[in-house]
TORGULO-446196 format. One record per residue (C-alpha): x, y, z; residue in one letter. Coordinates in Angstrom, 2 decimals, padded with zeros to 5 digits. Example, Ala and Ser with C-alpha at 12.3 -4.5 7.8 and 13.67 -1.06 7.14 Angstrom:
xx=012.30 | yy=-004.50 | zz=007.80 | type=A
xx=013.67 | yy=-001.06 | zz=007.14 | type=S
***
This chain:
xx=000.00 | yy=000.00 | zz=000.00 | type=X
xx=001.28 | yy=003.51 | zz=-000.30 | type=X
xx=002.22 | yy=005.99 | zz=002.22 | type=X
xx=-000.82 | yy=007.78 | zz=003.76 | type=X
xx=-001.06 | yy=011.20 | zz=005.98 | type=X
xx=-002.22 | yy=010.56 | zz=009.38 | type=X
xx=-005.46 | yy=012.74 | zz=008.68 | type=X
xx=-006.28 | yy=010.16 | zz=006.12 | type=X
xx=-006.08 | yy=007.04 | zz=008.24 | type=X
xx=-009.35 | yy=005.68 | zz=009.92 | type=X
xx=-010.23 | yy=005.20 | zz=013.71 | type=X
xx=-013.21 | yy=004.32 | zz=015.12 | type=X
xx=-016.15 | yy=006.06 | zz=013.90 | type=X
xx=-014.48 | yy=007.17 | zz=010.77 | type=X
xx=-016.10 | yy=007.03 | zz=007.58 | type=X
xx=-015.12 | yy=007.70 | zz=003.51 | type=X
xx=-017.67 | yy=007.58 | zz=001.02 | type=X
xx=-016.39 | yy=005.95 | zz=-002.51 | type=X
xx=-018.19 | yy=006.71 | zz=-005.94 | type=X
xx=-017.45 | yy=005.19 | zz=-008.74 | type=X
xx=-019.19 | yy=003.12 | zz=-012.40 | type=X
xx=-018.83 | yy=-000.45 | zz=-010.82 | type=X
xx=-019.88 | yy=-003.23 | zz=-012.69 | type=X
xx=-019.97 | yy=-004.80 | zz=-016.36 | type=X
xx=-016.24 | yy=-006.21 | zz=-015.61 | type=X
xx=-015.23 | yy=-003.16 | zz=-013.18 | type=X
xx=-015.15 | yy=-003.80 | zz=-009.60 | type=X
xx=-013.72 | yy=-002.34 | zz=-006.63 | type=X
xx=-011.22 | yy=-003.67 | zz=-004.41 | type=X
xx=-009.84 | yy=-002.73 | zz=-000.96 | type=X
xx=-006.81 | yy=-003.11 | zz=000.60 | type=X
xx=-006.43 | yy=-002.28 | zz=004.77 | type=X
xx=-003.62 | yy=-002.29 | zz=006.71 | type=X
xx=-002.86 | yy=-001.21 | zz=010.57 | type=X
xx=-001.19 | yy=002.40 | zz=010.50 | type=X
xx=001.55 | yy=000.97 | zz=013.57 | type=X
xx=003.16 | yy=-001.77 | zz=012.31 | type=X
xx=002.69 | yy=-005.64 | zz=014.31 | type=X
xx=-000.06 | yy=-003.76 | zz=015.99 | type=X
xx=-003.08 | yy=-005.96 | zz=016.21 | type=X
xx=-006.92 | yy=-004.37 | zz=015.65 | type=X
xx=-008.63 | yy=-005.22 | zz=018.72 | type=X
xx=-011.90 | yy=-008.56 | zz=018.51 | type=X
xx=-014.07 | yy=-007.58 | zz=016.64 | type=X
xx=-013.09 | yy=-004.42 | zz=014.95 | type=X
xx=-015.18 | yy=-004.47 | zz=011.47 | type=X
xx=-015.57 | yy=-001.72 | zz=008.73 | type=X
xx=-018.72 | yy=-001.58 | zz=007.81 | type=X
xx=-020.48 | yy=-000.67 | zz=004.62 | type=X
xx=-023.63 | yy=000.63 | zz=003.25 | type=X
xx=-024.35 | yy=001.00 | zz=-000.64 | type=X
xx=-026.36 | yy=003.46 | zz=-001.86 | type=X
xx=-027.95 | yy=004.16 | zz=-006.06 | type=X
xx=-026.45 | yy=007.21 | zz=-008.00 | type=X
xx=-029.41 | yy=009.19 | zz=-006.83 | type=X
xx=-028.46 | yy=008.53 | zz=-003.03 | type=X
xx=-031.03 | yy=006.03 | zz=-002.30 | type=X
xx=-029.67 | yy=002.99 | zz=-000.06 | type=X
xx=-029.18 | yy=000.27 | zz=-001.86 | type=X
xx=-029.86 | yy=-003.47 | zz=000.02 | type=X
xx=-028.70 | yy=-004.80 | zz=003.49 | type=X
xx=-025.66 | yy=-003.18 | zz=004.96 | type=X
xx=-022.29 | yy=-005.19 | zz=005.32 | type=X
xx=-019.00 | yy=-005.04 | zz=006.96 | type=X
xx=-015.52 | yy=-006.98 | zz=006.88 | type=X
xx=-013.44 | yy=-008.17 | zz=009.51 | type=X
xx=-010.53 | yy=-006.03 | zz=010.42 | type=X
xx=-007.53 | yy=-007.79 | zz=012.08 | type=X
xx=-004.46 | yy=-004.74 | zz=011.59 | type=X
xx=-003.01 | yy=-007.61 | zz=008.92 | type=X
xx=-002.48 | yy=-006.06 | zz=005.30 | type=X
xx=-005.75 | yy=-007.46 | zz=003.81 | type=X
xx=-006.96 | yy=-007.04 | zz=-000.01 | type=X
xx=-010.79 | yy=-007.92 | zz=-000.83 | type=X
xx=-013.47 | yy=-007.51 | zz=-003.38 | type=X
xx=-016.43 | yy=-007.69 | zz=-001.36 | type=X
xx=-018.58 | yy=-006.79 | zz=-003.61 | type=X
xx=-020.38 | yy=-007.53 | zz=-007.72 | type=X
xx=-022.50 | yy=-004.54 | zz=-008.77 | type=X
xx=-024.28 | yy=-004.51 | zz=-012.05 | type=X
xx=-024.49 | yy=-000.47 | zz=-012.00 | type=X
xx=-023.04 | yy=002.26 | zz=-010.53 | type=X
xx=-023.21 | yy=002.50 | zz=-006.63 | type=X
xx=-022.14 | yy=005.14 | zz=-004.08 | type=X
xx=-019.95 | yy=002.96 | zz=-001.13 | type=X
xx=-019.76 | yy=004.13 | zz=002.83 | type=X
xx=-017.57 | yy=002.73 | zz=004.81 | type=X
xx=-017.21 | yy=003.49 | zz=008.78 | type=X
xx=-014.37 | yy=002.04 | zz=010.76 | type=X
xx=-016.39 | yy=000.58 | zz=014.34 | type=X
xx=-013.58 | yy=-000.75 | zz=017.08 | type=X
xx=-015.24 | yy=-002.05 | zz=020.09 | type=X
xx=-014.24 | yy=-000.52 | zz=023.47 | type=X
xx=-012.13 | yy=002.01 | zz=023.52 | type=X
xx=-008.68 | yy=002.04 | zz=021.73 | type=X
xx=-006.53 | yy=004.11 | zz=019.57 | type=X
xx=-006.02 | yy=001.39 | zz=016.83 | type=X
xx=-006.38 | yy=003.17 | zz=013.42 | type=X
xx=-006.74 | yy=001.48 | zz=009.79 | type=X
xx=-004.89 | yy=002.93 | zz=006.58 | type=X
xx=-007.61 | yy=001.97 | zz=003.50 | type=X
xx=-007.56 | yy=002.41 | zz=000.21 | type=X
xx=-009.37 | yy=001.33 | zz=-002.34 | type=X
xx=-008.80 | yy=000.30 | zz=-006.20 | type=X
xx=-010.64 | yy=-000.21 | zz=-008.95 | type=X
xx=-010.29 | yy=-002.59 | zz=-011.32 | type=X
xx=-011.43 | yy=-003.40 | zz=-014.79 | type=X
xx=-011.28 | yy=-007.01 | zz=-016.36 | type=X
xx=-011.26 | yy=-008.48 | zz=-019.45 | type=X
xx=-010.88 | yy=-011.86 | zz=-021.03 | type=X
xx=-006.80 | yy=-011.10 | zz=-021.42 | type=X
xx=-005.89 | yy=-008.78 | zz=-018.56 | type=X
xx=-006.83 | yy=-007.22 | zz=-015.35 | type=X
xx=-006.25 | yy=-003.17 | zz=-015.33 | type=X
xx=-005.97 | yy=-001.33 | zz=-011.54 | type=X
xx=-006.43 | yy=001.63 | zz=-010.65 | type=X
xx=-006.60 | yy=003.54 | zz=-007.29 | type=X
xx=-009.72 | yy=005.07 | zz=-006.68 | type=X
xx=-010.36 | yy=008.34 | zz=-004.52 | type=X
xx=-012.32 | yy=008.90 | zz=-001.66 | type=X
xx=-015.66 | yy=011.47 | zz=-002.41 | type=X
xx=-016.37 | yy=012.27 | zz=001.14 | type=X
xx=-014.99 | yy=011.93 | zz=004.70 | type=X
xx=-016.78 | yy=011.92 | zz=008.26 | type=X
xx=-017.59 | yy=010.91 | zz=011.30 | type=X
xx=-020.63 | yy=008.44 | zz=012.10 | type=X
xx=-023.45 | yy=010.52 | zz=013.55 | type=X
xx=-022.24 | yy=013.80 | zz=011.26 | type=X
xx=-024.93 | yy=014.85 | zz=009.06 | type=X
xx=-024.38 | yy=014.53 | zz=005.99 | type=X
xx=-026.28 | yy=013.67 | zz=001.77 | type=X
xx=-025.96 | yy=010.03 | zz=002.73 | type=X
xx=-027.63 | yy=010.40 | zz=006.12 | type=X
xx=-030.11 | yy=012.38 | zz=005.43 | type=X
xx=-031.16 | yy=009.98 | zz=002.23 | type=X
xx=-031.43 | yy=007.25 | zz=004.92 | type=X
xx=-033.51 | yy=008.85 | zz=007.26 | type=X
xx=-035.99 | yy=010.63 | zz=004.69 | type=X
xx=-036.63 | yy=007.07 | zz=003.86 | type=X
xx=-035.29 | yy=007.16 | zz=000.28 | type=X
***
């Protein structure tokens, strides 16, 4: 993973929204890593995710991912149309373990597999308001 600034790296309650034309061979893919190195994410630390349309309205059941501190690479997820992504770093207790994400997007074909990195849209804190939280709770 590349470097990141400490003001970019995720501790609990911190979100990043991801946009992006997923889908039709082009997924996303993200890589997390603990921003101390050997230092383990305590049980239970999870980011989790909600998906929401192009027009903000959420999209399905929420999901999350196990965190462990480990580098870790997954695509979690197969869209068939463009989706907005929120993620929100949620550590148990209290603890100063933070996560270094990034995400990637990818685009293959029958011959080759193309990455790219792919930039956050949006960052908060879980309980800010913000577009995606007031789409949620005006029911959209």
């Amino acid at each position: 993973m590349a470097g990141q600034a400490p003001q970019d790296w995720l501790g609990d309650g911190d979100c990043r929204v991801l946009t992006g034309v997923f889908g039709n061979g082009r997924n996303v893919s993200l890589a997390s890593v603990t921003t101390q190195p050997g230092s383990a994410a305590p049980a239970g630390t999870r980011l989790r995710f909600r998906t929401f349309d192009m027009n903000g309205r959420l999209g399905g059941s929420s999901s999350s991912l196990a965190v462990s501190g480990a580098r870790r690479s997954s695509e979690p997820w197969a869209f068939d149309q463009p989706r907005i992504i929120e993620m929100c770093l949620d550590i148990p207790g209290s603890s100063n373990f933070q996560a270094a994400v990034m995400a990637f997007g990818s685009k293959t074909t029958s011959r080759k597999t193309q990455m790219t990195a792919a930039s956050f849209a949006d960052a908060f804190r879980v309980g800010d308001l913000t577009a995606w939280s007031a789409a949620t709770s005006s029911g959209n």
